[in-house]
N, C-alpha and C positions, 0 to 999 in steps of 0.2 A: 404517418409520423410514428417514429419509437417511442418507447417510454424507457427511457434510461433509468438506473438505480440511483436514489441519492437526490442529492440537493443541486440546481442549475446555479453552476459558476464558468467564470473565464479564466486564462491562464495570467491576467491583467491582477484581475481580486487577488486569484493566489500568490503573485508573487508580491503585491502591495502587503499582504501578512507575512513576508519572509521566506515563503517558499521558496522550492527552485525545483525545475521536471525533469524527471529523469525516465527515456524512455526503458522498456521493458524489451528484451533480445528474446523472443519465443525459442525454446529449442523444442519442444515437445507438447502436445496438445494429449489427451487422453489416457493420460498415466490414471490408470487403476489406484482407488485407494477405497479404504475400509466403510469411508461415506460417501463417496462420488469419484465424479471422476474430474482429475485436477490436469495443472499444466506444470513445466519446467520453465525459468526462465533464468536471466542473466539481466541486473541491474546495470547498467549502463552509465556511465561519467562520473564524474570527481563528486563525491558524499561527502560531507563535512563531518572529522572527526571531534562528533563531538554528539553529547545526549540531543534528544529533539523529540520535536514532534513530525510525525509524517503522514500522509495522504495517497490515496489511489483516488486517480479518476478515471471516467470513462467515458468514452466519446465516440459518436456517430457522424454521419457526414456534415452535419447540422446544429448537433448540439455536444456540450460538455456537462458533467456533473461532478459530485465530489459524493464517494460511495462509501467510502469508508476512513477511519481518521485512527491513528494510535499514536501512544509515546514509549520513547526508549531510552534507557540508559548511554546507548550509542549506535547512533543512523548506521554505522558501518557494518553492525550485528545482521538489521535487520535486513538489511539492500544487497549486502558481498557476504556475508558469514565468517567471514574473519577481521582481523584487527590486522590496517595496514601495516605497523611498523612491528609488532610485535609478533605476528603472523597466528595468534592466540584463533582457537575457531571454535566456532559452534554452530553448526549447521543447521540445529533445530531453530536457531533463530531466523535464518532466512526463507521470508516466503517464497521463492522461488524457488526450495528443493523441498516439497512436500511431501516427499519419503522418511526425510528426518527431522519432522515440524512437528509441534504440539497441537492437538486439537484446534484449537482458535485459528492455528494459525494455516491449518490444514484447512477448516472451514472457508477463510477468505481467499484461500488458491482456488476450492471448488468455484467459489461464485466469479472469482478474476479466470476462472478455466473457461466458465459458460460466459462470459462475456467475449472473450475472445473468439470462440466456437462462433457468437452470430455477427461475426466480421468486425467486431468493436475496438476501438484501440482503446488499451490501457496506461497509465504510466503511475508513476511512482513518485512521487514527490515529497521535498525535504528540508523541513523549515530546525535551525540550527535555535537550542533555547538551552539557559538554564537548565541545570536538574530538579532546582526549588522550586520552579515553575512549570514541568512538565503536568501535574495530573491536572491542574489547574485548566491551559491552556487547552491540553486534552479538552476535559469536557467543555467549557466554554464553547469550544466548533462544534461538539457535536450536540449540543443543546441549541445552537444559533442556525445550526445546518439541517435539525430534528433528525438525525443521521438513527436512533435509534426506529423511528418509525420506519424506516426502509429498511430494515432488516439486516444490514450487514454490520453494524454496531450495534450489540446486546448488552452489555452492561454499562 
């Protein structure tokens, strides 16, 4: 039996809080960086524009979990790196290009790189909230989920 990252949930709970899954497109495994060694990916289906809160999870043949929880000003920064209609970009916002991420955000590609590495599916997921309500919601899961004890949410 594995021991996955994070807190045991179903795609049921998550989407009963609002969520929706969105899977992760690998283009590259092994990209060198300055802390480890990360992945490239491509967010995958329609993100809701708008601020939120999001999730990674990860799953084995058998089980799911919920690894890591953040919020954003807007899901579109974090998932695609640009603004659909404005075509505005920032690529340091998107986990999935980890050459132009910030620290943090660098660090949750390593650990979504090694999960991938031992055959694990990841996905991404995308719950559409208020901006008054993001740091709230934020921690809320990750105090309900103790997502801090597992290591990949630190503050």
């Amino acid at each position: 039996m594995s021991v996955l990252p994070g807190h045991a949930i179903t795609d049921g709970q998550l989407c009963a809080l609002g969520f929706g899954p969105h899977t992760l497109d690998v283009e590259r495994v092994g990209i060198v960086l300055p802390t480890g060694m990360g992945c490239e990916w491509r967010t995958l289906g329609d993100v809701p524009e708008s601020p939120g809160v999001y999730a990674f999870t990860v799953e084995d043949a058998e089980h799911q979990s919920v690894a890591y929880v953040g919020s954003t000003s807007h899901l579109w920064m974090v998932t695609k790196g640009r603004l659909p209609h404005s075509g505005g970009s920032r690529p340091g916002n998107r986990y999935g290009r980890p050459l132009y991420a910030a620290d943090g955000r660098v660090r949750i590609n390593i650990l979504i790189a090694a999960e991938i590495k031992q055959g694990r599916r990841v996905r991404h997921w995308a719950q559409p909230l208020q901006a008054s309500l993001l740091r709230a919601e934020e921690e809320t899961l990750i105090l309900r989920w103790r997502l801090r004890e597992h290591g990949w949410n630190l503050r």
